[in-house]
C-alpha positions as CSV (number, residue, x, y, z in Angstrom):
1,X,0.0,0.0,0.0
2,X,2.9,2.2,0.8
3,X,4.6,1.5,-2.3
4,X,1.3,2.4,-4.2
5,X,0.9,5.7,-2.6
6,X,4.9,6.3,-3.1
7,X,4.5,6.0,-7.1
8,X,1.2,8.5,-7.3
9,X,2.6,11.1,-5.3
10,X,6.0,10.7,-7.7
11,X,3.8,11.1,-10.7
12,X,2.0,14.1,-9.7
13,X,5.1,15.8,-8.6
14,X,7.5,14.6,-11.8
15,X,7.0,17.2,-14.8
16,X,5.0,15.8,-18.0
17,X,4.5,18.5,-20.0
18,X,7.9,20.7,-20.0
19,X,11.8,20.7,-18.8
20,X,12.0,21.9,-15.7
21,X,15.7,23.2,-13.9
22,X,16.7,23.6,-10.4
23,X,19.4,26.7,-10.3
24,X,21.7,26.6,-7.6
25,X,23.6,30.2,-6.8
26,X,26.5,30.8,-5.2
27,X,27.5,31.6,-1.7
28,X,30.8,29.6,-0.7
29,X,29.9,27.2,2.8
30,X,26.5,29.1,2.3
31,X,26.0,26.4,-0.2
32,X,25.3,23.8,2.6
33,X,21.9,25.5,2.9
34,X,21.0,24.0,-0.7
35,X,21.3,20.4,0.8
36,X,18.6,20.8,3.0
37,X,16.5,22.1,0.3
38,X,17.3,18.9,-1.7
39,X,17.3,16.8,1.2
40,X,13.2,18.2,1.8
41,X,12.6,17.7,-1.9
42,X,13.9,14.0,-2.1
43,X,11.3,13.1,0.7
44,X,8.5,13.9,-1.5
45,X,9.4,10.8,-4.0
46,X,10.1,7.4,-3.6
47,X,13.5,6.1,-2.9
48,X,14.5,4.5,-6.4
49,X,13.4,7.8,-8.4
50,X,15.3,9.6,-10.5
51,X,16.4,13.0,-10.6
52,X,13.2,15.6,-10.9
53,X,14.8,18.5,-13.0
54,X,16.5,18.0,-16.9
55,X,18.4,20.3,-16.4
56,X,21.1,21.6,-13.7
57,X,22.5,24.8,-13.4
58,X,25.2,26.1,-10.9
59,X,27.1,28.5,-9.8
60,X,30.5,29.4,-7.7
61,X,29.6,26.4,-4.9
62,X,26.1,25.7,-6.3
63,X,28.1,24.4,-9.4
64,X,29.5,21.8,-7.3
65,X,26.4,20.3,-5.8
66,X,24.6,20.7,-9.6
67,X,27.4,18.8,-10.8
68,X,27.4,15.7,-7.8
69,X,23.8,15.8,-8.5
70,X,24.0,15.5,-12.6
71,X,26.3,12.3,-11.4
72,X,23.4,10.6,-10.0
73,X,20.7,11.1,-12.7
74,X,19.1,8.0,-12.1
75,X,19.0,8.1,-8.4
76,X,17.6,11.3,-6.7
77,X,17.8,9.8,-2.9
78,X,21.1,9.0,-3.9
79,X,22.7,12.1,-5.1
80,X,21.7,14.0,-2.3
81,X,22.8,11.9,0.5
82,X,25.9,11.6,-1.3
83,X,26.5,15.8,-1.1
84,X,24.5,15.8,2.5
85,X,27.7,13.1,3.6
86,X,29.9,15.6,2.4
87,X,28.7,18.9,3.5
88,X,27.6,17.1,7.1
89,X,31.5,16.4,7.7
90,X,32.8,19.5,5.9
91,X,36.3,21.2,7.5
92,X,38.0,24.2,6.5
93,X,40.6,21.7,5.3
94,X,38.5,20.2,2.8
95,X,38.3,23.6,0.9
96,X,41.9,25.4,1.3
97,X,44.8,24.8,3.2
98,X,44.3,26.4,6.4
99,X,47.0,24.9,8.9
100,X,50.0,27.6,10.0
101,X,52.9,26.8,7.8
102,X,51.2,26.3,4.5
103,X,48.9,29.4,5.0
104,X,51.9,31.3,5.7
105,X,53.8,29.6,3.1
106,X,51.1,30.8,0.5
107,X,50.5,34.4,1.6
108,X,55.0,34.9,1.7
109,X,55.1,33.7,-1.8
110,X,52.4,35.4,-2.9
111,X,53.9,38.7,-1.4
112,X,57.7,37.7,-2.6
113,X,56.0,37.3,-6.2
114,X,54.3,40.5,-6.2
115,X,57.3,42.6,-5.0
116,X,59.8,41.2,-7.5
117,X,57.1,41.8,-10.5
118,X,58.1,38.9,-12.4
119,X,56.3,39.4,-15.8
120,X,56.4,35.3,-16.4
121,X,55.1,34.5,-13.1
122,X,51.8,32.2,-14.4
123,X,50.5,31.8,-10.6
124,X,47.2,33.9,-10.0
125,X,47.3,35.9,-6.6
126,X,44.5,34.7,-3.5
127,X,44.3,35.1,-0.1
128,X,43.6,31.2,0.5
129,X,45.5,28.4,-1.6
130,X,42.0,25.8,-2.7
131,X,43.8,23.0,-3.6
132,X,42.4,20.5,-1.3
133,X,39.0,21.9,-2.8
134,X,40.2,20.2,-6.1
135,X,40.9,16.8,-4.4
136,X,38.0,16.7,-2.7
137,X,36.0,17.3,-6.4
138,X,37.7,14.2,-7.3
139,X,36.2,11.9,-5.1
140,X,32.5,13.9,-4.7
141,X,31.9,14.5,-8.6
142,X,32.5,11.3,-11.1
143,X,32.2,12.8,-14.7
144,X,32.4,9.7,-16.7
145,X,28.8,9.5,-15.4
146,X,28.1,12.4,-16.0
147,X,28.8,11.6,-19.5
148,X,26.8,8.3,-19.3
149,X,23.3,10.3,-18.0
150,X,23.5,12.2,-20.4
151,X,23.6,10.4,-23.3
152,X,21.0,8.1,-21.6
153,X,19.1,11.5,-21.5
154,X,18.5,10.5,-17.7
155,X,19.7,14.1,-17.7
156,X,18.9,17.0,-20.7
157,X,22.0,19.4,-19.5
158,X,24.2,20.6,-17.0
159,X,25.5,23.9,-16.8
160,X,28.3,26.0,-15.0
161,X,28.9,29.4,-15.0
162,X,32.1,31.3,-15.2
163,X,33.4,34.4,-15.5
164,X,36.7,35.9,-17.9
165,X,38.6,38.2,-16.8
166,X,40.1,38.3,-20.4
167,X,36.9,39.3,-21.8
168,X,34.9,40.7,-18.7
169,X,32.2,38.4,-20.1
170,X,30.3,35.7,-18.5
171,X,30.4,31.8,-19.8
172,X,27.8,29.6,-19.7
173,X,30.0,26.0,-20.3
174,X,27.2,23.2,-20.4
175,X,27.3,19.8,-21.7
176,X,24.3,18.8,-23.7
177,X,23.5,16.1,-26.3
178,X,21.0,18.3,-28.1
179,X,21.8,22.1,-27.4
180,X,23.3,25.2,-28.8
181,X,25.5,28.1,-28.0
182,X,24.2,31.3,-27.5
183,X,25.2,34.8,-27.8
184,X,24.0,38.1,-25.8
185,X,25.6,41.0,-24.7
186,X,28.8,40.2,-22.8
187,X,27.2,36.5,-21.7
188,X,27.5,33.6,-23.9
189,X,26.7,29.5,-23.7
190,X,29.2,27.6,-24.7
191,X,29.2,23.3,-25.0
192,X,32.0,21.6,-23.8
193,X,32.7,18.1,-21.5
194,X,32.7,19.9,-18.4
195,X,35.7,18.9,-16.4
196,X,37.2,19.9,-12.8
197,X,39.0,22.9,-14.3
198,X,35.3,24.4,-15.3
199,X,34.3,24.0,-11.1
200,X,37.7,25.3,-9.7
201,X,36.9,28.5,-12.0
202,X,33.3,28.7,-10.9
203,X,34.2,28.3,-7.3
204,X,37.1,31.2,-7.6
205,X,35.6,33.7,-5.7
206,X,37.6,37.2,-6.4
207,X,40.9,37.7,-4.3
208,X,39.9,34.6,-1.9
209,X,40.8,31.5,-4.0
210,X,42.9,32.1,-7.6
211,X,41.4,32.2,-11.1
212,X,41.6,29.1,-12.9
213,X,42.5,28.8,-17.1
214,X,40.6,27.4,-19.2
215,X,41.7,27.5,-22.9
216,X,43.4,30.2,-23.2
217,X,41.8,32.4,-20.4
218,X,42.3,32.8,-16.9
219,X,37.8,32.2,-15.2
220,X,36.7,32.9,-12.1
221,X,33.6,33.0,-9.8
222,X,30.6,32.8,-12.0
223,X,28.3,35.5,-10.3
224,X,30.7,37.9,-11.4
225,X,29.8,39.3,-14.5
226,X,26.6,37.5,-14.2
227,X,23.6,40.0,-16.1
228,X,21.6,37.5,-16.3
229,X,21.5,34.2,-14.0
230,X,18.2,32.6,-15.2
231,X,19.0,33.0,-18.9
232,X,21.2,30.1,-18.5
233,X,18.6,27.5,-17.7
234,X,16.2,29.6,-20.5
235,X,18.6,28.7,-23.3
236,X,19.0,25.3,-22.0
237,X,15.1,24.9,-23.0
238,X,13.5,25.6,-19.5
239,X,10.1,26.8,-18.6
240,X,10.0,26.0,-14.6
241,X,12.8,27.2,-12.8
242,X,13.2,26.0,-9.2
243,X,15.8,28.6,-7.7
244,X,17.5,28.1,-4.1
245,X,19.0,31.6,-3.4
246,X,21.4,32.1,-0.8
247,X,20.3,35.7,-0.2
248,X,19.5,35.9,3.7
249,X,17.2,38.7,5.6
250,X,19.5,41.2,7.1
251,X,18.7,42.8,10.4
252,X,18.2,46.7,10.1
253,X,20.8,47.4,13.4
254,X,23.4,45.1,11.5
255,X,24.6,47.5,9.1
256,X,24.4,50.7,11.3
257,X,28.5,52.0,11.4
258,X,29.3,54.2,14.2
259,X,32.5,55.7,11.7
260,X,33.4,54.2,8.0
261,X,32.8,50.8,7.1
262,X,35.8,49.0,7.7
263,X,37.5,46.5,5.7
264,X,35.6,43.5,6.7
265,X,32.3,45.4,6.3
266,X,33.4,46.2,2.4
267,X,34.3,42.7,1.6
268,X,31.0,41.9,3.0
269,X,29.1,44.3,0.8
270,X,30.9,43.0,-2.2
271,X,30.4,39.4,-1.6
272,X,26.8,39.8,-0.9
273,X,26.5,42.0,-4.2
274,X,28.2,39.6,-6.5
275,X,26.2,37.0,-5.5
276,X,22.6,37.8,-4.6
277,X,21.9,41.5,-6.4
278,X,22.0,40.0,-10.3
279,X,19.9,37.5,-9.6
280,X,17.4,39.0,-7.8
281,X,17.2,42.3,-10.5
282,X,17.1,39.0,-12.8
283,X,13.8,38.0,-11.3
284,X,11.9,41.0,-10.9
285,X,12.9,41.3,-15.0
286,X,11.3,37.3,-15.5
287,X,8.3,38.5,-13.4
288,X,7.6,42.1,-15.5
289,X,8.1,40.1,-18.5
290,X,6.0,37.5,-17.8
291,X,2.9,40.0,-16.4
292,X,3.3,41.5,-20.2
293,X,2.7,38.2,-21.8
294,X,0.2,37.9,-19.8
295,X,-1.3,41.1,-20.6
296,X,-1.3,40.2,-24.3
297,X,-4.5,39.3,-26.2
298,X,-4.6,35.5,-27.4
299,X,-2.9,35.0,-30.7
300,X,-0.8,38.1,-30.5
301,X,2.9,37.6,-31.5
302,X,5.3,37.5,-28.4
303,X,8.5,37.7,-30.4
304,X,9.5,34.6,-29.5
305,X,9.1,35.2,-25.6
306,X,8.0,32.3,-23.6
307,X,6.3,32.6,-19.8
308,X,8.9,30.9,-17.5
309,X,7.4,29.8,-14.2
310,X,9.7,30.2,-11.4
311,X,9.9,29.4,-7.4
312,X,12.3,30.8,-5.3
313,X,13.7,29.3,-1.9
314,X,15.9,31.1,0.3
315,X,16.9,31.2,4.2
316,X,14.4,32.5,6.4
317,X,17.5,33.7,8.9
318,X,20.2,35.7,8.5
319,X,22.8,32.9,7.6
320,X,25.9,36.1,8.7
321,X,24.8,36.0,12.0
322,X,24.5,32.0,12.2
323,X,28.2,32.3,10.8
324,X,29.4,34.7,14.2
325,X,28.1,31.8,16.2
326,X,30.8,29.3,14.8
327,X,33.6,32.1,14.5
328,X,36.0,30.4,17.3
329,X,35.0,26.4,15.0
330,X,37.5,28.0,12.7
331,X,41.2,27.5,12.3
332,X,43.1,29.3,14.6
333,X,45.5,30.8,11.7
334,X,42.3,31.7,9.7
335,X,41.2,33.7,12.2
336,X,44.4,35.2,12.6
337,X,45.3,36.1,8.7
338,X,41.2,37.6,8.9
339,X,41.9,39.4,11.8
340,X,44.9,41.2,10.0
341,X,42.1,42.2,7.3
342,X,39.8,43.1,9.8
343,X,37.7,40.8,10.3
344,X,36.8,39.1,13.5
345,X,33.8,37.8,15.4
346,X,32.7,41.5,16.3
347,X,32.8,42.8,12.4
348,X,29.2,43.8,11.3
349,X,30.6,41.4,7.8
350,X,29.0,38.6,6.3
351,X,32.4,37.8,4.6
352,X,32.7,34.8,7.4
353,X,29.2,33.6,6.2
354,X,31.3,32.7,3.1
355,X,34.4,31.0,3.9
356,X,33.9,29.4,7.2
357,X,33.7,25.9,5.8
358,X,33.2,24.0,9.3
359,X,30.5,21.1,10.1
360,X,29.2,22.9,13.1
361,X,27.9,25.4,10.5
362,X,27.2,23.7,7.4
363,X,25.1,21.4,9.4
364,X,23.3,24.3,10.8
365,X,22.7,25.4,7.3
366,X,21.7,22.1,6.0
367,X,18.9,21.9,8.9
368,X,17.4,25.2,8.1
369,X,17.4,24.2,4.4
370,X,15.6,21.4,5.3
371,X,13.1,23.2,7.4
372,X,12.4,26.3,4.9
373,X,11.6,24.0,2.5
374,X,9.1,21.8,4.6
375,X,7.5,24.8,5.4
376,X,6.8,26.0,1.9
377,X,6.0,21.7,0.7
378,X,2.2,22.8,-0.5
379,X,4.0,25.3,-2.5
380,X,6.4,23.0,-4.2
381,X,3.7,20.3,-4.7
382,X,1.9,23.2,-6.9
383,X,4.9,24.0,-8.7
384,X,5.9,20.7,-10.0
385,X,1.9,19.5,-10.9
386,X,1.5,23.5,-12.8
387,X,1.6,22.4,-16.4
């Protein structure tokens, strides 16, 4: 009986009638919040179903979690357990090197490099060295099947999204069986076989972890650059978008300076502009858009305009001021290389929101993930039964 009720709620939840993408954003260990989304989700269907979206797109850490997800096409329960393992027993570790010497080691070079001005020095300047982030990709993300779902069609595309800082334009790398590049103003899709390269370059944010080549040109965090987030997933042959956005409610007093903002404060401000303010401005463009059509008498030409339904999920608290709470979790020569930038547990910045890559947090995150989107369940049910 179980087993009976498993399948019909599956079927009226699983899209018939067009493609339908989950878009993951970018927001460094903020990402862990997206695992409780999926982790909410994945209850709603049987344990042997496959993945409810034909298309994944990511970006910066959302990449990474789009990508472990495309893996496991067949398998929804699968997929996001495997991620939930990851993000559940995440350390700073995992992500850059944090320990004394070779955080020292990193920053000296860096500095020695930088006052010699070598022209042929090929090594891009960051505060934190992300290697063990490209390890760890190795044994999270499997692309040969990757490969395989896709041409099973158990998946329609995965994207990842990049930015040049040859160009100043942002890439839209996605690997399709069936798709085509696209052109726009300083944004472009471009098919490839997404490799490791394409995730370290999505993941770079700006001055934290180094730019990453690919071809010819040196790519970094994809919400840079980024006019137009949804558009991805739009070209990719989308018409529901489910979007998990890492934007977070600020409190009013937060953001009140006594003097100048300091340092920490401005890093802050950038980090939450990169990543939140496109795609939001991106939204409120679908929406107006979408009212217009609307508007339009039946059989009126819409110049090849479509109306995209869309559903947006995002934390209900303000995941900065979760972040102070796990400030001392951190590695003690993190904090202290912060502190020199002025950041500590007493900064009104959300810049520790971003990097602080510790399982006390990330399983805070995952929980309130979870929770947000159990609370809006009705809601989802709607969007995925909407023809």
């Amino acid at each position: 009986m179980t087993h009976k009720i498993s399948r019909k709620l599956s079927l009226q939840l699983n899209p018939q009638a067009a493609n339908t993408a989950l878009m993951l954003g970018g927001g460094g260990a903020r990402a862990a919040y997206q695992i409780g989304v999926l982790k909410a989700l994945a209850s709603m269907y049987p344990r042997n179903h496959g993945l409810p979206f034909q298309v994944l797109c990511g970006t910066s850490a959302g990449a990474i979690n789009a990508a472990s997800l495309g893996c496991y096409a067949s398998c929804f329960h699968l997929g996001v357990r495997k991620l939930e393992y990851v993000w559940r027993n995440m350390q700073t570790s995992d992500i850059y090197r944090s320990a004394w010497w070779p955080l020292f080691k990193h920053l000296g070079g860096m500095w020695l490099r930088n006052f010699q001005r070598q022209p042929n020095i090929k090594t891009p300047a960051s505060l934190f060295d992300n290697q063990p982030l490209r390890h760890l990709l190795g044994r999270v993300v499997d692309f040969k099947r990757l490969d395989r779902n896709i041409e099973r069609k158990a998946l329609v595309a995965l994207c990842v999204d990049t930015s040049s800082y040859s160009d100043s334009h942002s890439y839209s790398f996605y690997q399709s069986a069936s798709q085509q590049d696209w052109h726009r103003a300083r944004r472009c899709g471009k098919a490839t076989q997404l490799r490791y390269a394409h995730l370290m370059a999505s993941t770079a944010i700006p001055l934290v972890f180094p730019a990453v080549k690919i071809d010819q040109d040196y790519h970094g965090d994809g919400s840079i650059h980024q006019l137009s987030p949804i558009s991805s997933a739009i070209h990719l042959g989308a018409s529901k978008i489910l979007i998990v956005n890492l934007d977070s409610p600020h409190k009013p007093q937060a953001k009140q300076f006594n003097g100048a903002p300091a340092t920490a404060d401005v890093l802050g401000h950038l980090l939450d502009t990169i990543f939140s303010d496109t795609l939001n401005s991106d939204l409120e463009r679908l929406h107006r858009i979408n009212h217009t059509l609307n508007q339009l008498p039946n059989g009126q030409s819409t110049q090849g305009l479509k109306n995209i339904d869309t559903m947006v999920i995002k934390p209900s608290r303000d995941l900065s001021e979760m972040a102070l709470e796990h400030y001392k979790s951190m590695p003690l020569a993190v904090r202290f290389v912060m502190r020199l930038a002025g950041i500590s547990k007493h900064s009104n910045s959300s810049f520790i929101s971003y990097v602080l890559f510790e399982r006390s947090y990330t399983r805070q995150l995952i929980e309130l993930g979870e929770r947000d989107a159990m609370a809006l369940k009705g809601r989802l049910k709607a969007f995925f039964q909407r023809p």
